[in-house]
NUTOR-832201 format. One line per 4 residues: number of its first residue (from 1); their letters; for each residue z, x, y of C-alpha. Coordinates in Angstrom, 2 decimals, always signed. Layout:
NUM) a) Z:X:Y ~ ...
# end
This chain:
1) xxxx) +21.89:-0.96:-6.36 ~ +18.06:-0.37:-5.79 ~ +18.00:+2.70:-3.06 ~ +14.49:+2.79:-1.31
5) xxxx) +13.64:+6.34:+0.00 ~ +10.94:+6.74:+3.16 ~ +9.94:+9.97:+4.98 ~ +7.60:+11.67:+7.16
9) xxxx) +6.34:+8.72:+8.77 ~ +5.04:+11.04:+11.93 ~ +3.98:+7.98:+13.61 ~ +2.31:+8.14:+16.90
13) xxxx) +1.77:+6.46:+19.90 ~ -0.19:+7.75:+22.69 ~ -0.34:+4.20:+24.82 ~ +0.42:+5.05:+28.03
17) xxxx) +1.39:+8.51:+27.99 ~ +0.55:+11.17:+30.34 ~ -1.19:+14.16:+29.94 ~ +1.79:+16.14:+32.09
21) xxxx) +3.90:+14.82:+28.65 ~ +1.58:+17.65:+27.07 ~ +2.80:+21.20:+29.08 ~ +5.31:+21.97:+26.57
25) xxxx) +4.73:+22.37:+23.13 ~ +3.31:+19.16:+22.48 ~ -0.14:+20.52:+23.24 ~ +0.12:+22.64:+19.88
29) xxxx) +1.10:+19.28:+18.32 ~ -1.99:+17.61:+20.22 ~ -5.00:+20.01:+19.53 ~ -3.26:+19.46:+15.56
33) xxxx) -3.77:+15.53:+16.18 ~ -7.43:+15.86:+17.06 ~ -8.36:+18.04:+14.03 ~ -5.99:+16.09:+11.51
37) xxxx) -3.13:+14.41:+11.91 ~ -4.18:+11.20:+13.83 ~ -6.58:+10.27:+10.98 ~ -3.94:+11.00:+8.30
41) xxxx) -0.74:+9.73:+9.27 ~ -1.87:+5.74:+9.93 ~ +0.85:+3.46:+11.35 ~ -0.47:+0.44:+9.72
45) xxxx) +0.37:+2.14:+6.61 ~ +3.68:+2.23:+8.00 ~ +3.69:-1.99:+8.07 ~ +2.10:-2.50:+5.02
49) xxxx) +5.39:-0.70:+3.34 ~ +7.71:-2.42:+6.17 ~ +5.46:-5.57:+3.97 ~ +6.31:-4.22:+0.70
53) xxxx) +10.15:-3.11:+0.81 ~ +10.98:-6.67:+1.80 ~ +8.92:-8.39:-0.90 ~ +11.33:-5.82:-3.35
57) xxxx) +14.26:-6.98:-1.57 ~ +15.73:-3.26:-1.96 ~ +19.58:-2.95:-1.18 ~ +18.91:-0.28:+1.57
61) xxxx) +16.69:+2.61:+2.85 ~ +17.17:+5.82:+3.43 ~ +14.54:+7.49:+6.43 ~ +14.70:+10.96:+5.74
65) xxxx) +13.33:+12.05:+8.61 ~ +10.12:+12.62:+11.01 ~ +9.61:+9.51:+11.82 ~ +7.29:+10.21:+14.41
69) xxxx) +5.00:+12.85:+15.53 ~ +5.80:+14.48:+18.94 ~ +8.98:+12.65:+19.98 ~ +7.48:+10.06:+22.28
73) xxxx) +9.18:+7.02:+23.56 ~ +6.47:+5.15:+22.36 ~ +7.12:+6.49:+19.02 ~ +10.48:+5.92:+19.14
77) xxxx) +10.25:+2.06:+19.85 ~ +7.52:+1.31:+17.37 ~ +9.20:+3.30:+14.64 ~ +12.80:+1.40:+15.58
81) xxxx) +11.06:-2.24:+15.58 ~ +9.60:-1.68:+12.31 ~ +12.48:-0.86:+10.53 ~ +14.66:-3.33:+12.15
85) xxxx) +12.85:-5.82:+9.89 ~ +14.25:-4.63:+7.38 ~ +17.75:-5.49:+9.00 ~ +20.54:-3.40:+10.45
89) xxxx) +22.99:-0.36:+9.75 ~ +24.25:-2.17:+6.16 ~ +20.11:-1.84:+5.58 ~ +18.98:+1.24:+7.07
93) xxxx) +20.08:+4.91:+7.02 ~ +18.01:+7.78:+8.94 ~ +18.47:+11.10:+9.55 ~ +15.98:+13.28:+12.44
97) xxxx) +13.57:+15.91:+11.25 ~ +12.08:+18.46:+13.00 ~ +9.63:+15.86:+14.60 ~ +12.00:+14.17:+15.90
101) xxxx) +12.98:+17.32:+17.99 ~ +9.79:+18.26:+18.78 ~ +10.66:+19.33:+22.25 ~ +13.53:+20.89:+23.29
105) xxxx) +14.09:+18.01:+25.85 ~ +13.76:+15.75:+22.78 ~ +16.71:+17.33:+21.22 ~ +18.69:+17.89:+24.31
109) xxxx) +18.97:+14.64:+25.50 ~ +19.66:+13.16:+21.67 ~ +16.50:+10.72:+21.66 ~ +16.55:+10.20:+18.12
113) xxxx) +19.98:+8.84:+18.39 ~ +19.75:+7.16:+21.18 ~ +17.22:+5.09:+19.74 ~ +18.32:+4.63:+16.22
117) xxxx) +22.31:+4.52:+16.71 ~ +22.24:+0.73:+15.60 ~ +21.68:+2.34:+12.20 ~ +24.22:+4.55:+12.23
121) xxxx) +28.05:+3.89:+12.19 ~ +28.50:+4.42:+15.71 ~ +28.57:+2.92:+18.79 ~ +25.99:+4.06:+21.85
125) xxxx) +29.02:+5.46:+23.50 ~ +29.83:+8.07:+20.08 ~ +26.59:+9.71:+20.92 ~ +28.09:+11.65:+23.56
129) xxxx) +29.92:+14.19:+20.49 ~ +27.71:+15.62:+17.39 ~ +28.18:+12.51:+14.72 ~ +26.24:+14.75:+11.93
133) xxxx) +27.28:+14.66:+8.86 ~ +28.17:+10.90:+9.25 ~ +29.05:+8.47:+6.56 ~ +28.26:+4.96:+5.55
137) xxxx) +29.42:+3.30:+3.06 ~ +27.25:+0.17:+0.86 ~ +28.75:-0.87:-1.77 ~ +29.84:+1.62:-4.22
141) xxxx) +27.30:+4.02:-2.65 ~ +28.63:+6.91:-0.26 ~ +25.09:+7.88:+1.91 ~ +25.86:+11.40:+3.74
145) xxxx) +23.48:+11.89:+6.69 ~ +22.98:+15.65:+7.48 ~ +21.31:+17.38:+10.89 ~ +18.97:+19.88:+9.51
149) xxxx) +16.54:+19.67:+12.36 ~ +16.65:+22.37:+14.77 ~ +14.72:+23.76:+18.21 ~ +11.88:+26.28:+17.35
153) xxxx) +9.14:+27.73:+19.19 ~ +5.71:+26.44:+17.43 ~ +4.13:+27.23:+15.32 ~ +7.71:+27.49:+13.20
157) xxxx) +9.34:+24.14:+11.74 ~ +12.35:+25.74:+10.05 ~ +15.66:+23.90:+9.97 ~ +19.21:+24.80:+9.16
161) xxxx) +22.41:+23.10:+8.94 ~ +24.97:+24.64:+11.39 ~ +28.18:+26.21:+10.70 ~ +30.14:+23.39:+12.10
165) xxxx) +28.23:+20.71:+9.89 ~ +28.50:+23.04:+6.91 ~ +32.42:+22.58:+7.41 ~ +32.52:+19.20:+8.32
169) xxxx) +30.31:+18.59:+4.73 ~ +32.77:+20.49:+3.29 ~ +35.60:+18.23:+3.97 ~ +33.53:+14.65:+3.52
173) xxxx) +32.06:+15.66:+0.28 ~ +35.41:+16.35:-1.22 ~ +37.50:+13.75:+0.35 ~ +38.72:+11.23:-1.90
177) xxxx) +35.93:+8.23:-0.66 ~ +33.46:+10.43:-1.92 ~ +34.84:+11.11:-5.34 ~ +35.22:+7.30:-6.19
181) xxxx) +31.48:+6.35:-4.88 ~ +28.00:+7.27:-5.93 ~ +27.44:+10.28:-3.35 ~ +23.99:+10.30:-1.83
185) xxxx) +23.44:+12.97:+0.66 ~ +20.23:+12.36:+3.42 ~ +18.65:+15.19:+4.68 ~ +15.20:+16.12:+5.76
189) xxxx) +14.22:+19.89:+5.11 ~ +13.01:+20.63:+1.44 ~ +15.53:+22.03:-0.86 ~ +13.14:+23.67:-3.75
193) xxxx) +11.48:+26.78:-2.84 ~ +7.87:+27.15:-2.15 ~ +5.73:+29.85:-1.09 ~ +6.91:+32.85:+1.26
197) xxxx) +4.70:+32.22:+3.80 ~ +5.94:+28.64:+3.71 ~ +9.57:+29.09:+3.49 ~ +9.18:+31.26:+6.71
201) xxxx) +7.44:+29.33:+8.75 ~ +9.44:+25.97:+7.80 ~ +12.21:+26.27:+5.12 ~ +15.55:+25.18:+5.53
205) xxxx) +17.06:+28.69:+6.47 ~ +20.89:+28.45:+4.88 ~ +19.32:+26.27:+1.73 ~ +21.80:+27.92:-0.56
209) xxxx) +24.62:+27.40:+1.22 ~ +23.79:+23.57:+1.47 ~ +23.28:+24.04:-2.53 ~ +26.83:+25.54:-2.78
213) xxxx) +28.25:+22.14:-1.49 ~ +25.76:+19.89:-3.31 ~ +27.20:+21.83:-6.94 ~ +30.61:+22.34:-5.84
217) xxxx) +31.16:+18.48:-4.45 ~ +28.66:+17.25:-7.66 ~ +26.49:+15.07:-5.26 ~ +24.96:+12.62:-7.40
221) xxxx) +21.34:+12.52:-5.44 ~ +20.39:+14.18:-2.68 ~ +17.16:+12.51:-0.56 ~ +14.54:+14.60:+1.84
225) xxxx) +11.67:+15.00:+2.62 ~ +9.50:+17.73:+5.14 ~ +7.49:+18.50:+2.22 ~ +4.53:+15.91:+2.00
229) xxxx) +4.25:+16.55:-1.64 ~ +6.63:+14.62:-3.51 ~ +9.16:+15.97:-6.34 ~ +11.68:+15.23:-8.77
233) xxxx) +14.07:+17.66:-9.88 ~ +17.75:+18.01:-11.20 ~ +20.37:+20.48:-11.18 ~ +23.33:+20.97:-13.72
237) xxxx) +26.21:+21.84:-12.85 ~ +29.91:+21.64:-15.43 ~ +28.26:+18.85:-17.41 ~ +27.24:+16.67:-14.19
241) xxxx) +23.41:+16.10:-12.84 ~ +22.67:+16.13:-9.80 ~ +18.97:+14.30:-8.67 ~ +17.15:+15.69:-5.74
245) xxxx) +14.16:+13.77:-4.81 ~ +11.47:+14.61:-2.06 ~ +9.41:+11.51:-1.27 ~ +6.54:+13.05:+0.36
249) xxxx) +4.85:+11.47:+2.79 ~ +5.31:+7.53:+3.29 ~ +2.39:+7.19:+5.52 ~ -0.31:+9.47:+5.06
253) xxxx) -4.06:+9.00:+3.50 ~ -5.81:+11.79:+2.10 ~ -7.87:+12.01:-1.16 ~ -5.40:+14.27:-2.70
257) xxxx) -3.42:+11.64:-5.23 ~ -0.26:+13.88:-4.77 ~ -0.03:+13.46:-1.07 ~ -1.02:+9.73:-0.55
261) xxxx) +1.25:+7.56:+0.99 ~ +4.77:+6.96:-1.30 ~ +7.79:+5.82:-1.54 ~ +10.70:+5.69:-3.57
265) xxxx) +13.07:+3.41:-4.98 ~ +16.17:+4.62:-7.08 ~ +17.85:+2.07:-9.57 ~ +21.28:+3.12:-9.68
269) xxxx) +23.62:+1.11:-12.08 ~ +27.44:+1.68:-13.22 ~ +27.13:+5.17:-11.14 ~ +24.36:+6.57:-12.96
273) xxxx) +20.46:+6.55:-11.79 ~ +19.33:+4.66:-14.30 ~ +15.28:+5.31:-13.40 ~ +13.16:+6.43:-10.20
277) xxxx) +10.03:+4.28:-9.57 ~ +7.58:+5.74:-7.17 ~ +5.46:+3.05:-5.37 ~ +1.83:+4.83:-3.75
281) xxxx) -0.57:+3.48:-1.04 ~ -3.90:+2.19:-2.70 ~ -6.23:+2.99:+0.26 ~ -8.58:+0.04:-1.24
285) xxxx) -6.56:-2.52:-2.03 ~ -4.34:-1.85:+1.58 ~ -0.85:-2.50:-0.71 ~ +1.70:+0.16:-2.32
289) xxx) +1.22:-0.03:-6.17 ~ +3.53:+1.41:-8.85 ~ +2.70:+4.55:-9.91
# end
């Protein structure tokens, strides 16, 4: 199984677009576009990896959120049409992040799902109920999408997971699927601390309890993102490893070699990972290159 693992895509598209769309809180969201954002985050970075994921013929992705920038329909479509490509629900996982619920309305009227239910495994009609966690099985792999996007007032981009998922988690991460199959649990808020003024502002709020169930459960990997600065890092727990891997930013071009454009893709054989290669945008050569 070779697991390819995207994020923070914040892909926008203004075509069309109103500037009424803008009294809410996108207009925090657009003055951050003119200074930054809309020079960074580059869609046809976005196709050149669509480009490269197929040439690897990877066994499925995992989206792990913000997929585009202020919840447009736009965004939406363009985002959905380039991952189609790569095929349908047996190809593609996502999960939202908080850019995904940028306005409340966004999140309200379940947009995200709406427009990527063909990757989940549930109909259009199943969006009507919470489907968070969900489950999909590939192969011997068990993917775990979690909800850890949540309304804030800007300039905050905290998440947490809700009671209700916690339970739910619970219950899927100990059922007896998930103890015969690789468990992989998709998320998008960063699980390893950072700065206070950072965890604040945009941490996952109940991070431990999320850890409880990752150690408890012994989740093999666990895949987010919301940080654009990749990482690698393991936890031990009774003998067992768990991998939790941040992919950074799939999209973005800056000169800092940490925070280039990267993605992921996790070689998993006989229920181990056996190795992580990390493919990274070469601004020059317009192609993702092993790192």
């Amino acid at each position: 199984m070779r697991l390819a693992h995207v994020s923070d895509l914040h892909l926008l598209d203004l075509e069309g677009v109103s500037w009424k769309r803008f009294l809410n809180r996108r207009v925090f969201g657009g003055a951050n576009l003119l200074f930054r954002r809309a020079r960074e985050y580059r869609p046809e970075v976005v196709e050149v990896m669509v480009d490269d994921l197929l040439k690897e013929e990877v066994d499925h992705v995992a989206v792990s959120g913000d997929l585009t920038n202020l919840a447009l329909e736009g965004e939406f479509d363009r985002v959905f049409h380039l991952f189609k490509l790569l095929g349908g629900r047996d190809k593609v996982s996502v999960v939202p992040g908080n850019h995904d619920y940028y306005t409340f309305a966004a999140a309200e009227s379940r947009k995200f799902e709406k427009y990527f239910y063909p990757f989940f495994d549930v109909g259009f009609s199943d969006l009507d109920v919470d489907i968070y966690p969900y489950q999909k099985r590939v192969g011997d792999l068990l993917i775990v999408g979690v909800n850890s996007a949540t309304r804030t007032l800007p300039p905050m981009s905290y998440g947490t997971v809700g009671d209700r998922q916690l339970n739910l988690l619970d219950k899927v991460l100990g059922s007896a699927q998930a103890r015969s199959c690789f468990t992989c649990l998709l998320m998008h808020h960063a699980l390893h601390r950072r700065d206070r003024l950072t965890e604040t502002m945009s941490g996952l709020l109940n991070r431990d309890r999320v850890l409880d169930l990752v150690d408890k459960h012994r989740v093999d990997l666990v895949l987010y993102g919301h940080d654009h600065r990749g990482r690698v890092w393991k936890r031990e727990q009774q003998g067992h490893t768990t991998y939790l891997v941040c992919c950074g930013s799939s999209s973005r071009v800056v000169p800092d070699p940490a925070r280039v454009a990267r993605y992921r893709i996790i070689h998993i054989e006989e229920g181990r990972i056996r190795r992580i290669d990390t493919k990274v945008y070469d601004p020059i050569a317009r192609r993702f290159m092993l790192e």
